[in-house]
N, C-alpha and C positions, 0 to 999 in steps of 0.2 A: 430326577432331572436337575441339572445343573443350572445356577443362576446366573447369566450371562455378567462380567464387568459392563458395568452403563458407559457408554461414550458417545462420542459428538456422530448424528450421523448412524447411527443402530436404532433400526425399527424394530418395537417390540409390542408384545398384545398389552392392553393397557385398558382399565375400568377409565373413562375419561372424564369427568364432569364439565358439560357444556355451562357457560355462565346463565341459562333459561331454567335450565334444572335445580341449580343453586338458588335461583331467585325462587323458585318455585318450594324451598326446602331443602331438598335433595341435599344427600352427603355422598351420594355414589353414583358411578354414571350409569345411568339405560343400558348401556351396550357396549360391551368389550369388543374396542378396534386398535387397529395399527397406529402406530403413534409413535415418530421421529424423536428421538432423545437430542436437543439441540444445545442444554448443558449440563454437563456431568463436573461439578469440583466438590474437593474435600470442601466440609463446613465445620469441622471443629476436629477437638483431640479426640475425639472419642470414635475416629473415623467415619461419622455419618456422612455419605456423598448426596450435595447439593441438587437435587436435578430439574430437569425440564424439558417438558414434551406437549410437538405442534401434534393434533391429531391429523388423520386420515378420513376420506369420508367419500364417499361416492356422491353425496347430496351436490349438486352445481352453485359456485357459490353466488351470492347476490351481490359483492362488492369481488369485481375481477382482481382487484387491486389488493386483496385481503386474500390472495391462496393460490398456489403453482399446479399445473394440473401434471402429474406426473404419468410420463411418456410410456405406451402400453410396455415397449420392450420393456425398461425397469419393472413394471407392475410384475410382468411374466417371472424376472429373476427372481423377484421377492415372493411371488406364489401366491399371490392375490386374485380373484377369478380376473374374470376376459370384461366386467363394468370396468369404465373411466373413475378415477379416481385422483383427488386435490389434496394435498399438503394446506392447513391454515394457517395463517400468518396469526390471524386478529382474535382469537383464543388460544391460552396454554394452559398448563398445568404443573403445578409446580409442587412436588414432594420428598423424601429422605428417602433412596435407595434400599432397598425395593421396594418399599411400603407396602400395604394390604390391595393395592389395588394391581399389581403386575401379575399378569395372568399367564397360564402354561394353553398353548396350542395347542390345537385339538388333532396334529400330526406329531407334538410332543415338542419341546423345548419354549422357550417364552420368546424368542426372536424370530424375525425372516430375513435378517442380513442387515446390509450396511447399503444407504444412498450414494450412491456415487459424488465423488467428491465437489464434481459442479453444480449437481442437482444440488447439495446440501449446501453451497454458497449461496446460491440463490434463495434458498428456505432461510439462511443465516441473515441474507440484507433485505430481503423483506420484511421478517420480525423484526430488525433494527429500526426498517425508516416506520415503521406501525408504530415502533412503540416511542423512536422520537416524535411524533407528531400525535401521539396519547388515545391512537386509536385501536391499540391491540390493549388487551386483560391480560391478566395472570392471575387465575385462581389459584391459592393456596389448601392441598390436599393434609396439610399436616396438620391441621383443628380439630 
């Protein structure tokens, strides 16, 4: 299986660490979900890419303001069952391309496609104004 190029907007299966599991210890997440890569840049000469991914989640969030609920028809292209499911603003993840935690699909490849371009602006300006106003995290997966 080939490992997809990471970029803005490509959902891929992802070990996620929730910031409750970290506080709890945790170095790896519970449970491999889909997880929006929202940036992909080089970070040095040595070509490691920078990245960073909003999770996926079925769970309804408790702050509406903190996660886009993504529209069944998208869910259907991407091959996700017939549950409602949210993009989160106010948790990421941040790791070096691919790291230990990018996992391969259980139909085979590590991706489900790409969010449609307005779906992903709006996943883009929500993580903006969360994290201007210090209410979104970013856990760092590279420790």
């Amino acid at each position: 299986m080939n490992i997809p190029a990471p970029k803005p907007g490509l959902v891929i299966r992802y070990s996620f660490l929730w910031s409750h599991e970290r506080d709890q210890g945790a170095i790896e997440g519970s449970k491999d979900r889909p997880c929006a890569i929202v940036v992909a840049t080089p970070r040095d000469e040595n070509g490691h890419i920078h990245t960073i991914v909003a999770p996926i989640t079925h769970r309804p969030p408790d702050d509406l303001g903190a996660s886009l609920e993504i529209p069944a028809a998208i869910c259907r292209s991407l091959g996700f069952d017939q549950g409602r499911h949210w993009l989160r603003f106010d948790e990421l993840n941040r790791f070096l391309w691919p790291g230990y935690d990018l996992r391969p699909r259980s139909g085979g490849g590590y991706d489900y496609g790409m969010l449609p371009p307005r779906l992903f602006e709006q996943l883009r300006r929500g993580i903006l104004q969360l994290q201007h106003s210090r209410k979104g995290q970013i856990i760092s997966r590279d420790d």
